[in-house]
Phi, psi and omega in degrees: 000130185294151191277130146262120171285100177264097140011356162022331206038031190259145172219125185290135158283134195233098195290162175097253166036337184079347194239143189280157160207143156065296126259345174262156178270018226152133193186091195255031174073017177226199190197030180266115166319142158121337205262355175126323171281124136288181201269359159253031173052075162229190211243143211250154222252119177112338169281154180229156182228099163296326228222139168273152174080348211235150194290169182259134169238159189298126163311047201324145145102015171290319198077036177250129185260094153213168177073212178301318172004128157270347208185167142207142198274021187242356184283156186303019196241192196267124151108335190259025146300348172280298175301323182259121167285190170318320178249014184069088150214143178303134151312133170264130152140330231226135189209128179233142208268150169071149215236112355287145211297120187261320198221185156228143186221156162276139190289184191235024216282148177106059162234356202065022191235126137240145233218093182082184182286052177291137212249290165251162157222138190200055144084332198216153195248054084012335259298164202064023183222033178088003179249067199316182181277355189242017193025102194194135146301122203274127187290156190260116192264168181237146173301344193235331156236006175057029187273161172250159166234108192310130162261148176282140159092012192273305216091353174254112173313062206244089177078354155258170188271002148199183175182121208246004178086011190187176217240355183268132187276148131136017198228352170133319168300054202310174178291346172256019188040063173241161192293099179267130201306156216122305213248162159239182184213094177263164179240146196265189193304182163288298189080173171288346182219131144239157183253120179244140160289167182172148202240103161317069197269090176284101175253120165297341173237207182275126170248154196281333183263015190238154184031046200259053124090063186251057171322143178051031192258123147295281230255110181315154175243127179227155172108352179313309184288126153299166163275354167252113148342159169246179177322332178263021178066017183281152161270139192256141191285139161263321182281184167265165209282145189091338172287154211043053181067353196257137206278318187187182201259028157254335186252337173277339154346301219283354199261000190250322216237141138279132175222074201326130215042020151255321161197166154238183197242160149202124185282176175186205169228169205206140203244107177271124190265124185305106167294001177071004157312332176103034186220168124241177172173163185287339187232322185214143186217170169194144181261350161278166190285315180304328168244094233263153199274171178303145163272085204273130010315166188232134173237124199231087181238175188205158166279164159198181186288346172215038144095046078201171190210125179248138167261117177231151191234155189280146158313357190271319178252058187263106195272192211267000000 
């Protein structure tokens, strides 16, 4: 009797296989627990699997915290649709108590607490004193030999393997700036704009080194600056005293210094615009070597309605 081939319609489900079959809801090409897939594919609580072959990712905005998530802004507590952004990452500026987080408030940087992602807080909105003005680490350059050294979380790349501007795990970037798996770190264009900190310097009276009446001076005075920082990490008068107009390497202090009834300070940011050279700057860059790019400190002085102003810009914003 000849053998028949019969039909069943039954067919084994093979988990892993990458192909939906049969009861499952998922199927990301393993039989690994945890991952969002279970290990008989069916779809694990916090996850979404858009893709066949392809890993399963965390639902942001479930009000569930897993897998990589720092937050989600759907979860029940005050605020923290503020602290948590869009994509489940802390928000800056925003820090929330308690583990799991019961309420969230807005930081404060220069209070001395830190707090959400804040790198430092050291009392003051200052930049240039190992604190930034948005508290983020500043990188330490050293005086004596004028090599710099990164702190993770500065934002400035010097020999790490990656540096994401911040102290938080789980975002690609570990807290020691290192690659955390998973994640690659490429650094991005220049763009059109940077934004450099700078410390505003106001003399409140008259300086000897400000408006001193320099008919026909045409041509930059160069060699004015050392090339080393001094010990408080200030730039140092170089020239002899009266070149460029500056009177002696006490009165180029003061342009650097708070000098309680001569000025104050107030930081801020200063917007360096892409001249399409492949640099910024405020007015001319260039990419060839003959015409050399800023040299930060950057020296800056201006009239104003109540007298003179000095400019100083960070070696941070130096473009690369």
């Amino acid at each position: 009797m000849a053998a028949n081939n019969v039909d069943t319609g039954i067919r084994l489900v093979n988990p892993g296989a990458a192909t939906i079959e049969g009861n499952e809801t998922c199927d990301d090409g393993n039989t690994t627990a945890g991952d969002g897939c279970s290990a008989g594919c069916a779809l694990e609580r916090g996850y979404i699997c858009p893709l066949r072959k392809a890993p399963c990712v965390p639902n942001c905005g479930d009000g569930i915290v897993i897998g990589d998530e720092q937050c989600d802004p759907a979860v029940n507590v005050p605020n923290m649709d503020k602290a948590c952004s869009t994509a489940c990452r802390w928000s800056p500026g925003w820090a929330c108590t308690g583990n799991p987080p019961t309420a969230c408030h807005a930081t404060v940087c220069g209070d001395g607490v830190k707090e959400g992602t804040e790198g430092c807080d050291d009392h003051n909105t200052v930049p240039f004193d190992g604190c930034s003005s948005t508290c983020q680490n500043e990188p330490s350059c050293a005086t004596a030999t004028g090599a710099c050294t990164p702190r993770c979380g500065d934002g400035v790349l010097l020999g790490e393997a990656c540096e994401d501007g911040n102290n938080l795990a789980g975002d690609g970037c570990s807290p020691t700036c290192t690659v955390e798996s998973g994640f690659t770190c490429a650094r991005p264009p220049l763009g059109d704009r940077i934004e450099v900190p700078v410390v505003y310097r106001d003399f409140l009276t008259a300086h000897a080194d400000f408006e001193p009446g320099a008919s026909g001076q045409t041509a930059a005075v160069k060699g004015l600056v050392g090339t080393m920082l001094d010990a408080a990490g200030k730039p140092t008068f170089a020239g002899n005293p009266g070149a460029g107009y500056i009177t002696s390497a006490a009165t180029f202090m003061q342009w650097y210094r708070d000098v309680m009834g001569t000025n104050h300070a107030t930081p801020g940011t200063l917007t360096l615009w892409n001249n399409g050279a492949g640099a910024c700057d405020l007015g001319a860059c260039a990419r060839d070597a003959s015409t050399p790019r800023v040299r930060l400190p950057y020296l800056v002085a201006s009239s104003t309605n109540r007298g003179s102003t000095a400019v100083t810009l960070s070696s941070r914003g130096s473009p690369p």
